[in-house]
C-alpha positions as a LaTeX table, in Angstrom:
\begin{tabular}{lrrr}
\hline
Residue & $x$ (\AA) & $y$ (\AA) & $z$ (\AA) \\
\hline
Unk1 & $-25.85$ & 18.67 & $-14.55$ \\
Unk2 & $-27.28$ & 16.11 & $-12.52$ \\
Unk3 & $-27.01$ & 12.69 & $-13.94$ \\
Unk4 & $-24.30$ & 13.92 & $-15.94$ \\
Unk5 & $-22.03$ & 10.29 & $-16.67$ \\
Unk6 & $-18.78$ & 12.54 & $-18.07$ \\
Unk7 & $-15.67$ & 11.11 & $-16.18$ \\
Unk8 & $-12.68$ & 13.35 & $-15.90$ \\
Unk9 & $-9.34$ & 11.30 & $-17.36$ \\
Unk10 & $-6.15$ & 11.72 & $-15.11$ \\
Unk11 & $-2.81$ & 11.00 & $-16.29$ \\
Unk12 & $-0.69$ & 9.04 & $-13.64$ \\
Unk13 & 2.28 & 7.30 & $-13.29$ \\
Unk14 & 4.12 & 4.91 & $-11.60$ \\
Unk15 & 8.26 & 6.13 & $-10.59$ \\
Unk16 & 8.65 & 2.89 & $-8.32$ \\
Unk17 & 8.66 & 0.31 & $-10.79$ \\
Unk18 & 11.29 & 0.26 & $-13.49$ \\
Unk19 & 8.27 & $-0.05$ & $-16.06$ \\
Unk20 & 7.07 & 3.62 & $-15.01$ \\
Unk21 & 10.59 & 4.98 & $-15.03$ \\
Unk22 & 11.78 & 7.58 & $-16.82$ \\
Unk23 & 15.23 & 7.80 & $-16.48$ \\
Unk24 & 16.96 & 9.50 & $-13.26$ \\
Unk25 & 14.81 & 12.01 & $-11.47$ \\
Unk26 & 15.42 & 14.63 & $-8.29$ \\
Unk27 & 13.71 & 14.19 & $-5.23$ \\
Unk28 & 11.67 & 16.87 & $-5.98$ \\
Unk29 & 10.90 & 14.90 & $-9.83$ \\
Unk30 & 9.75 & 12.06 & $-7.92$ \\
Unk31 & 7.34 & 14.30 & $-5.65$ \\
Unk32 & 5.91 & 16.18 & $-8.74$ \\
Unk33 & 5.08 & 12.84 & $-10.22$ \\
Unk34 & 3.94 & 10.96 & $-7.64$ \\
Unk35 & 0.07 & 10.65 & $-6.18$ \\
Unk36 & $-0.48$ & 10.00 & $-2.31$ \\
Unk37 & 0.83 & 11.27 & 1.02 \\
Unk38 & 3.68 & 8.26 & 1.23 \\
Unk39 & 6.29 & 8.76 & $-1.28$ \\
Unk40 & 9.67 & 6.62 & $-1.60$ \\
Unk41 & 12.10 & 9.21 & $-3.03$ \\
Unk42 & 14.64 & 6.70 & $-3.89$ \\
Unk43 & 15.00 & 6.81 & $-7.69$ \\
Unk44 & 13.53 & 4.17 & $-10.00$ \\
Unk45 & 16.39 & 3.55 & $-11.93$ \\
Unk46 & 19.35 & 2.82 & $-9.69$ \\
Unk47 & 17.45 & 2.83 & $-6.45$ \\
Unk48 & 19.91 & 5.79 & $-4.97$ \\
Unk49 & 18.27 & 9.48 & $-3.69$ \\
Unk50 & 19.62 & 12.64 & $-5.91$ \\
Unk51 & 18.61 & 15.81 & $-3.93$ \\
Unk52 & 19.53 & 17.87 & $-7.15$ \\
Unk53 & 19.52 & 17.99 & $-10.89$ \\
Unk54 & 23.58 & 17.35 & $-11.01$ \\
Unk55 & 22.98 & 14.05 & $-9.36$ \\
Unk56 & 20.64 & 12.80 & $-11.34$ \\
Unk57 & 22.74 & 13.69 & $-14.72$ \\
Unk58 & 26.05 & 12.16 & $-12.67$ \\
Unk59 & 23.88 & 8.98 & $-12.33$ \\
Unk60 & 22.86 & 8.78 & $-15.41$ \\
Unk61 & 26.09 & 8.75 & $-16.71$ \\
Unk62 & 27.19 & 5.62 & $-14.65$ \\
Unk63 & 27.07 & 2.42 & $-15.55$ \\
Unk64 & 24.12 & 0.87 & $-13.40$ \\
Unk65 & 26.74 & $-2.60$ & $-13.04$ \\
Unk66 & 29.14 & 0.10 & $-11.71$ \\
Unk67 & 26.92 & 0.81 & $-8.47$ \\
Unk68 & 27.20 & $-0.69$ & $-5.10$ \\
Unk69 & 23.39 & $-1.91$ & $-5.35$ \\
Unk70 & 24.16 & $-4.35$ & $-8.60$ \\
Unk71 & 27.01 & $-5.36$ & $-6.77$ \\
Unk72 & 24.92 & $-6.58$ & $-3.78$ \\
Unk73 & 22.61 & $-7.95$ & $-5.86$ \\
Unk74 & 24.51 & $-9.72$ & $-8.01$ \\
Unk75 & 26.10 & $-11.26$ & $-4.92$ \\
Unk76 & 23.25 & $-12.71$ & $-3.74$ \\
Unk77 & 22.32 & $-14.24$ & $-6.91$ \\
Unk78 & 25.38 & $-15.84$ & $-6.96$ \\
Unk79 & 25.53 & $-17.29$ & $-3.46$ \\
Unk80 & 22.02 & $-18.57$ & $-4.15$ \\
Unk81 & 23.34 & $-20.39$ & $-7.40$ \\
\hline
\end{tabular}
């Protein structure tokens, strides 16, 4: 119908911000969920890539203060302090 003012409602979210996370994810997780041709497939919770579902329930296991990226980061903060 012309003149019709219906909107169609999307559901979207965001995997690159910890706020839009949802625990560990595949590459192919973060793909699926994603919108748009640029996609970071790094994961939104530890910041690491897991090419399959093993690596994603192996990460989720770990402590995230146990990975090399706190580490760094927690480095960094303390040179800075």
């Amino acid at each position: 119908m012309p003149g019709d003012k219906r909107r169609t409602e999307v559901r979207a979210e965001r995997v690159d911000t910890k706020c839009g996370s949802v625990g560990h994810m595949t590459a192919d997780e973060i793909k699926r969920r994603s919108v748009g041709a640029v996609v970071n497939l790094t994961c939104p919770e530890c910041g690491e890539i897991h090419l399959t579902e093993e690596d994603a329930q192996e990460a989720a296991r770990r402590k995230i203060s146990e990975t090399a990226r706190y580490r760094q980061i927690k480095e960094e903060a303390e040179e800075e302090a």
